[in-house]
MINU-466333 format. One record per residue (C-alpha): residue in three letters; x, y, z. Coordinates in nm, 2 decimals, m for minus. Example, Ala and Ser with C-alpha at 12.3 -4.5 7.8 and 13.67 -1.06 7.14 Angstrom:
<sites>
SITE   res       c1       c2       c3
SITE   ALA     1.23    m0.45     0.78
SITE   SER     1.37    m0.11     0.71
</sites>
This chain:
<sites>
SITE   res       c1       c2       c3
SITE   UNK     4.12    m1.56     5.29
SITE   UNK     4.24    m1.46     4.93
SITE   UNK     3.96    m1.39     4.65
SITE   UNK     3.68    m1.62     4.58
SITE   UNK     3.72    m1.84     4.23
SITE   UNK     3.48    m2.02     4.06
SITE   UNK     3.68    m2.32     4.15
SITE   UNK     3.55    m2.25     4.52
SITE   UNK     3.21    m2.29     4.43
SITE   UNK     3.25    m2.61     4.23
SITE   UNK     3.40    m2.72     4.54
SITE   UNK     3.18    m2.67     4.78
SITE   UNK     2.88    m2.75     4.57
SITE   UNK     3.03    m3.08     4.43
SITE   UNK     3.01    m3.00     4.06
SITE   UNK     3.26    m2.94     3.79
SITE   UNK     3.36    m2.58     3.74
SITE   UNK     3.19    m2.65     3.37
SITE   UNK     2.89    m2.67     3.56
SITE   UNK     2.94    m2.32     3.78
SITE   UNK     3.02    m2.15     3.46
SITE   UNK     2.68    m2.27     3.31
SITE   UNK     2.47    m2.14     3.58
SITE   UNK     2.65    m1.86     3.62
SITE   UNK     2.61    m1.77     3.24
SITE   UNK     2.26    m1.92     3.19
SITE   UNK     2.29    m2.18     2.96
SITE   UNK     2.21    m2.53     2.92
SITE   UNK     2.37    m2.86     3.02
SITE   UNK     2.24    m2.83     3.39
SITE   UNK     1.96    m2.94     3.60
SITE   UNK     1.73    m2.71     3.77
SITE   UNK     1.82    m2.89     4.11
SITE   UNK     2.19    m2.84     4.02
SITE   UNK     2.14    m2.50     3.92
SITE   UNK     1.94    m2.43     4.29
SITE   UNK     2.23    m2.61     4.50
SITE   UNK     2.50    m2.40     4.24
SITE   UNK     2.33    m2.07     4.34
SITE   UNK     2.25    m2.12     4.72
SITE   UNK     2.66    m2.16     4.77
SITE   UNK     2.71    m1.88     4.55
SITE   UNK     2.47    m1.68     4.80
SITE   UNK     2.63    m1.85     5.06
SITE   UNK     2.99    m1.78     4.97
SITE   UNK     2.91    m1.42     4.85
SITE   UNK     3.08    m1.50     4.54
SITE   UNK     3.09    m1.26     4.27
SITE   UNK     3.20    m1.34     3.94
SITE   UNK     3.49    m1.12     3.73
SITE   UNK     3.22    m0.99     3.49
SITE   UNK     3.48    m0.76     3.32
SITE   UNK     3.72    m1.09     3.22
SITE   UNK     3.39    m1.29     3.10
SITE   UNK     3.29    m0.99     2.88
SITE   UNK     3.67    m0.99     2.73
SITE   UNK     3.67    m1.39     2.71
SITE   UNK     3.37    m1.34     2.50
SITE   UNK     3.50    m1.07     2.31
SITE   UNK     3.21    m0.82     2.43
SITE   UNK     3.24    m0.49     2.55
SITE   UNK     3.18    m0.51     2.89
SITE   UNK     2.85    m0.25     2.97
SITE   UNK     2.73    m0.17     3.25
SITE   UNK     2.25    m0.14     3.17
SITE   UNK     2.02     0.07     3.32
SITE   UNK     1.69    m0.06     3.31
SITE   UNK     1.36     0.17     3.38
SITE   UNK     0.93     0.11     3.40
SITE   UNK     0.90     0.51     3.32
SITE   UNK     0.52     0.58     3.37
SITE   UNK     0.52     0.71     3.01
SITE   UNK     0.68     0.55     2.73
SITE   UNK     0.71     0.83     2.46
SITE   UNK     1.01     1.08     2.57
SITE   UNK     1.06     0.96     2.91
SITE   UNK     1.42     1.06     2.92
SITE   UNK     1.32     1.39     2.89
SITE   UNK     1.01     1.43     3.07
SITE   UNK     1.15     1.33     3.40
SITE   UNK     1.45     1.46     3.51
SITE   UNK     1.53     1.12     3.76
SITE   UNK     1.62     0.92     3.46
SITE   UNK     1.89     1.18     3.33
SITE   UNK     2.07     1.20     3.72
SITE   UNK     2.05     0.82     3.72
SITE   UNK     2.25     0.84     3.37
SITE   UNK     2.46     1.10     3.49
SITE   UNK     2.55     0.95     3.79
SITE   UNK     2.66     0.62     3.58
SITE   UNK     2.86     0.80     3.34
SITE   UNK     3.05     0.96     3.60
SITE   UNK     3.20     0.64     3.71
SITE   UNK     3.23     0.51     3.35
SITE   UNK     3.42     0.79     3.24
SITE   UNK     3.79     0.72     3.10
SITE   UNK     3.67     0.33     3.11
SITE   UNK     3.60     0.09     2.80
SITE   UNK     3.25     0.02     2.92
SITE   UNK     2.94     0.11     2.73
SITE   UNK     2.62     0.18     2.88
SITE   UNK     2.35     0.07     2.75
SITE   UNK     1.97     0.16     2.88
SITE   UNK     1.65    m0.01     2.86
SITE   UNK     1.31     0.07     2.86
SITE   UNK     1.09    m0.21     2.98
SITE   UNK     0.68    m0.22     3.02
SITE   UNK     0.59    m0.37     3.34
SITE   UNK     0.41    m0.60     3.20
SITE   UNK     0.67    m0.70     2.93
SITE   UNK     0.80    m0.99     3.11
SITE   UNK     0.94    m1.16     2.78
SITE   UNK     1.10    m0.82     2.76
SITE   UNK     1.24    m0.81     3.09
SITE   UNK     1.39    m1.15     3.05
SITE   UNK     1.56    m1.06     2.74
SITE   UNK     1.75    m0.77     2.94
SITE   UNK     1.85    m0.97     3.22
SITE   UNK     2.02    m1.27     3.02
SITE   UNK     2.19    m0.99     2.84
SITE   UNK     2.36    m0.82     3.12
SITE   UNK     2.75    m0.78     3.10
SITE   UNK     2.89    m0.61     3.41
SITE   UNK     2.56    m0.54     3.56
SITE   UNK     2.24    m0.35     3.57
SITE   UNK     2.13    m0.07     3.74
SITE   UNK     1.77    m0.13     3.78
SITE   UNK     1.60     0.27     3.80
SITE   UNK     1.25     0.21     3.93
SITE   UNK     1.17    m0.14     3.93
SITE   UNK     0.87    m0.28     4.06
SITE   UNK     0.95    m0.49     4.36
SITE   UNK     0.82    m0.81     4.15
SITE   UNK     1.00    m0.73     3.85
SITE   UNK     1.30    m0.67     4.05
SITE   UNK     1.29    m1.03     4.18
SITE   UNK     1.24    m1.20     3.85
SITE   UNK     1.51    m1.02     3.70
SITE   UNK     1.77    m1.07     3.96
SITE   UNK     1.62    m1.40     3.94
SITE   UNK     1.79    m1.44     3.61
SITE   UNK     2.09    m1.19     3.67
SITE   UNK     2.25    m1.21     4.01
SITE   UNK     2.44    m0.88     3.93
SITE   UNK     2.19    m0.62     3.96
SITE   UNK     2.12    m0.31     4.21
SITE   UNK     1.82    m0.13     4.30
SITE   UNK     1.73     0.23     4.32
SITE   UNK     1.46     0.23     4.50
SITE   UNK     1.34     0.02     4.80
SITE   UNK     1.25    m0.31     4.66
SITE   UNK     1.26    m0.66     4.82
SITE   UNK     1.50    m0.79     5.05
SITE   UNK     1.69    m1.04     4.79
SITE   UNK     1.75    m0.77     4.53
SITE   UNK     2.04    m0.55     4.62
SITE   UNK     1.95    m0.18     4.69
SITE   UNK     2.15     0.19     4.70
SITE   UNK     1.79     0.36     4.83
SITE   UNK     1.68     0.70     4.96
SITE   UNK     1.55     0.75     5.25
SITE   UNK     1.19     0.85     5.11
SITE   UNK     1.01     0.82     5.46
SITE   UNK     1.24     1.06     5.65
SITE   UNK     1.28     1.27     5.39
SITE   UNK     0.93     1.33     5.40
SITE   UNK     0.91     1.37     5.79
SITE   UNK     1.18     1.63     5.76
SITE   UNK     0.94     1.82     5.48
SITE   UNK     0.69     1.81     5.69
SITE   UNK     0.84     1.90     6.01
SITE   UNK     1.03     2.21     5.86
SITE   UNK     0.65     2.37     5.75
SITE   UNK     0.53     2.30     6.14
SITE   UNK     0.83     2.50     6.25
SITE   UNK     0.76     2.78     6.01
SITE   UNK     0.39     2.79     6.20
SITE   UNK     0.18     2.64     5.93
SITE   UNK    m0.10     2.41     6.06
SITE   UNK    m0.32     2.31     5.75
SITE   UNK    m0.05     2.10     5.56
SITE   UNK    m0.15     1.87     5.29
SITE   UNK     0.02     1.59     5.06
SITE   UNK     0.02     1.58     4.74
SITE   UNK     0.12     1.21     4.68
SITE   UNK     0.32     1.00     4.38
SITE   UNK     0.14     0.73     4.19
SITE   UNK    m0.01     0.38     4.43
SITE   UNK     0.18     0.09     4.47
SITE   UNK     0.50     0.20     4.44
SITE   UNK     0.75     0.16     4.72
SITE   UNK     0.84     0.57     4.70
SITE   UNK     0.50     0.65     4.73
SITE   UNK     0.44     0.40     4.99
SITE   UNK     0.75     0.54     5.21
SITE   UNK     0.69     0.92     5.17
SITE   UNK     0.35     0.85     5.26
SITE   UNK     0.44     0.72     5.56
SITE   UNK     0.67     1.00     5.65
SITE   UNK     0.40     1.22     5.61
SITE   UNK     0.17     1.03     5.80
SITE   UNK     0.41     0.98     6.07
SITE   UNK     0.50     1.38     6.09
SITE   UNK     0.10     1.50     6.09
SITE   UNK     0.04     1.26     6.38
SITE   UNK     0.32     1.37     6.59
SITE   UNK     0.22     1.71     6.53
SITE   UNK    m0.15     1.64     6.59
SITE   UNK    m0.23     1.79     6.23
SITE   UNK    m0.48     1.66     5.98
SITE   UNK    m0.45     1.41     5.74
SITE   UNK    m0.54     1.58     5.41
SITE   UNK    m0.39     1.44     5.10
SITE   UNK    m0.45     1.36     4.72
SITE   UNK    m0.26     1.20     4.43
SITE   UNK    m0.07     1.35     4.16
SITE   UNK     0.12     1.03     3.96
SITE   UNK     0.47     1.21     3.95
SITE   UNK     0.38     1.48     3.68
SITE   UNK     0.35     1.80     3.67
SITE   UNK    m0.03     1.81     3.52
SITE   UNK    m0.07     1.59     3.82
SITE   UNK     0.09     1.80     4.04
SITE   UNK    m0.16     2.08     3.88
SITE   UNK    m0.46     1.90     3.91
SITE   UNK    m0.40     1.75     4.26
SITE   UNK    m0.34     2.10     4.46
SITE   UNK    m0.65     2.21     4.28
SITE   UNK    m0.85     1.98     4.46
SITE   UNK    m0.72     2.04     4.77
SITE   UNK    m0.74     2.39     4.76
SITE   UNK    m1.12     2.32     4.67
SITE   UNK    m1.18     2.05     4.89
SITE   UNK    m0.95     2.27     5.19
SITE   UNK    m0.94     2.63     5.14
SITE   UNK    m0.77     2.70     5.45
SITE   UNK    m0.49     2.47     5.37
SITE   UNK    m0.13     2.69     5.42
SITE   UNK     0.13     2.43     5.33
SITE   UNK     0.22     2.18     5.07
SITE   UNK     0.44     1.88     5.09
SITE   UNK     0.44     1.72     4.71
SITE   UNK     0.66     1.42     4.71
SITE   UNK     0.82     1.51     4.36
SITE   UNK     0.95     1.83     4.23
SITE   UNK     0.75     1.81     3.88
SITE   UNK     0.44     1.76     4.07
SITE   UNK     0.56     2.07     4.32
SITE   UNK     0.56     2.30     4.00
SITE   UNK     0.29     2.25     3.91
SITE   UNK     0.11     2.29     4.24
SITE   UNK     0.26     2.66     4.24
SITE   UNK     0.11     2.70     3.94
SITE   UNK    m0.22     2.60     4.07
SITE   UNK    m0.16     2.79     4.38
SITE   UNK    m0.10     3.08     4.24
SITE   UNK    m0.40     3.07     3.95
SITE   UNK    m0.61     3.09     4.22
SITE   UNK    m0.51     3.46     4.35
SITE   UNK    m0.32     3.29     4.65
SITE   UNK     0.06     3.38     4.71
SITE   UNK     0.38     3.09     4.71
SITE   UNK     0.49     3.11     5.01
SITE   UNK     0.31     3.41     5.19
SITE   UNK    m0.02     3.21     5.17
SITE   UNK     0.07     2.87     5.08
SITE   UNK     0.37     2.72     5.16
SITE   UNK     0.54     2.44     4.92
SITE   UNK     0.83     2.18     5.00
SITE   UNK     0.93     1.94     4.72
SITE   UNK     1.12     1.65     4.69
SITE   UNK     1.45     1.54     4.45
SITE   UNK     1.58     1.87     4.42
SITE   UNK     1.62     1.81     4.01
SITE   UNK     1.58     2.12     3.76
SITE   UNK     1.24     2.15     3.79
SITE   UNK     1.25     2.27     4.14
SITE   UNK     1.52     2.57     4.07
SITE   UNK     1.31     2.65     3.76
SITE   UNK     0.96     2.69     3.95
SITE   UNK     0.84     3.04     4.01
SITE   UNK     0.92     3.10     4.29
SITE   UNK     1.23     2.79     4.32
SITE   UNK     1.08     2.50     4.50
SITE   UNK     1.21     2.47     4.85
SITE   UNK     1.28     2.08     4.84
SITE   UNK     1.45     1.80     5.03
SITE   UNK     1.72     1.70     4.81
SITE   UNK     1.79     1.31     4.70
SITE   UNK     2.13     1.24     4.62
SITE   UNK     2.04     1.03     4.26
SITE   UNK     2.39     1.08     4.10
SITE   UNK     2.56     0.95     4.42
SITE   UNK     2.32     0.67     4.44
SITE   UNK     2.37     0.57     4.07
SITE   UNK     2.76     0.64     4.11
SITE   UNK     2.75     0.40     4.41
SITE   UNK     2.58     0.13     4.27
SITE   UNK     2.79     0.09     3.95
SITE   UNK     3.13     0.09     4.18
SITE   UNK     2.97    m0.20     4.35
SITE   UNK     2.87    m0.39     3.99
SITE   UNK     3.24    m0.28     3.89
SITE   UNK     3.42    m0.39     4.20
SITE   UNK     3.19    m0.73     4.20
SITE   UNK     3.14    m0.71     4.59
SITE   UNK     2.76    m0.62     4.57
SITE   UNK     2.64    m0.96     4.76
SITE   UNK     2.24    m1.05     4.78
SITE   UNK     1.97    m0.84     5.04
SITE   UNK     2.29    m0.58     5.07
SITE   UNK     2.16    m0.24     5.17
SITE   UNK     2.23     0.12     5.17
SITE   UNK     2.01     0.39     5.23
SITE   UNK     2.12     0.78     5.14
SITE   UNK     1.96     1.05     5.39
SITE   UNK     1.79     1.34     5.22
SITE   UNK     1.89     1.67     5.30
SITE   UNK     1.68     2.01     5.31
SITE   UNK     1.74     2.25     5.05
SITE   UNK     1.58     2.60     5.10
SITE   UNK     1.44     2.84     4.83
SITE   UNK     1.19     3.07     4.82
SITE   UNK     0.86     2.92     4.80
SITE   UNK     0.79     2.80     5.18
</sites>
């Protein structure tokens, strides 16, 4: 069977191809049960529309957005190095193409904001760290969109694999002997959090270890403030798993204020393996997720129009020794 037209869908929805086109682009002149019916065959058919032509019809640049909920909103390009591998992974798809990219920065609870973005999108979005709710709305309103981060099962996702990523962490301190290993966690309610979490979880009860873990919200004060508590609230601790590198710097910062030596008395595994980790003192040991190849891979799949609804794909994360475990 040849490509998919818009024609198809008209078809098998039993509406014009004026019709299609309005649903497809938003805009009035059709009924929300038409626009329902329009979309369920779209679904159905795994149709994807040649977002590049509409773009030159219109006579747009076709873009490709990038849309992010940072948990700060003053310099959060720079204080997290995620959001500069998402961009870098983009951009190394765009290269040599007419394409802009264009990023957003949207509150989570800017709905009128997040609205705004999604009736705007050309080619696609790459949505960075959506919520799982604002996720749904916006692919909602934009069918061409793809997650990086494990969101729910409508919204397309290119995702790491956060929970055995985390088991792996875990499991690589055990084998290096250490028996008191704590968590320093990522900010509640996220799904990252959530799944390295579980990792964790699922690696201290295999190895009959204790459960001994704080939060840090993704930052490196966090990271600071959370291994200081542990260390208080568990002096014997000998290991570290924080699920983010920032947060792992500064844990050896705190580790080591306290007269205590990174690794020979605390060990400390990361995770993301971004600049912060090779710039620790000593370099963070970390498990490294792949974000340029999972930005680069969901931009082909915008570009090539074959990403279809629910589609999955999760990247492993792989160990990355150093010196400070």
């Amino acid at each position: 069977m040849g490509k998919l037209t818009i024609e198809d869908v008209a078809r098998a929805a039993g509406v014009s191809r004026a019709t299609v086109s309005r649903v497809i682009n938003n805009a009035p002149g059709a009924s929300a049960a038409v626009r329902s019916r329009v979309r369920t065959v779209i679904d159905e058919l795994g149709y994807a529309p040649d977002q590049a032509a509409r773009a030159l019809a219109s006579r747009q640049q076709p873009a490709i957005d990038v849309v992010a909920t940072p948990l700060v909103s003053v310099g959060w390009l720079g204080s997290h190095p995620y959001y500069s591998r998402v961009l870098s992974g983009v951009m190394t798809v765009l290269d040599g193409r007419d394409i802009q990219l264009r990023i957003h920065l949207v509150g989570t609870t800017d709905l009128a904001g997040l609205d705004a973005v999604a009736d705007r999108v050309s080619l696609g979005a790459v949505l960075a760290d959506l919520p799982a709710e604002l996720a749904v709305r916006f692919q909602q309103r934009c069918r061409r969109v793809v997650s990086l981060v494990e969101t729910a099962g409508v919204v397309p996702a290119v995702e790491p694999d956060n929970a055995g990523g985390a088991y792996a962490a875990v499991a690589y301190l055990h084998r290096l002997g250490r028996r008191r290993i704590a968590a320093i966690d990522g900010p509640d309610g996220i799904s990252c959090t959530v799944n390295r979490r579980a990792g964790y979880l699922r690696a201290v009860g295999e190895f009959g270890l204790a459960d001994l873990h704080t939060g840090g919200g993704f930052t490196r004060e966090g990271g600071f403030d959370a291994a200081g508590r542990l260390l208080d609230r568990y002096p014997d601790v000998d290991a570290m798993f924080v699920a983010c590198d920032l947060m792992g710097a500064g844990a050896v910062q705190a580790i080591t204020a306290t007269g205590r030596r990174v690794p020979e008395d605390v060990g400390v595994v990361g995770l993301d393996d971004s600049i912060a980790a090779a710039c620790a003192n000593p370099p963070l040991t970390t498990m490294r997720m792949p974000v340029e190849d999972m930005a680069a891979a969901a931009t082909r799949l915008l570009l090539d129009g074959t990403v279809t609804v629910g589609y999955r794909r999760r990247f492993p994360l792989e160990l990355v020794e150093r010196a400070s475990a």
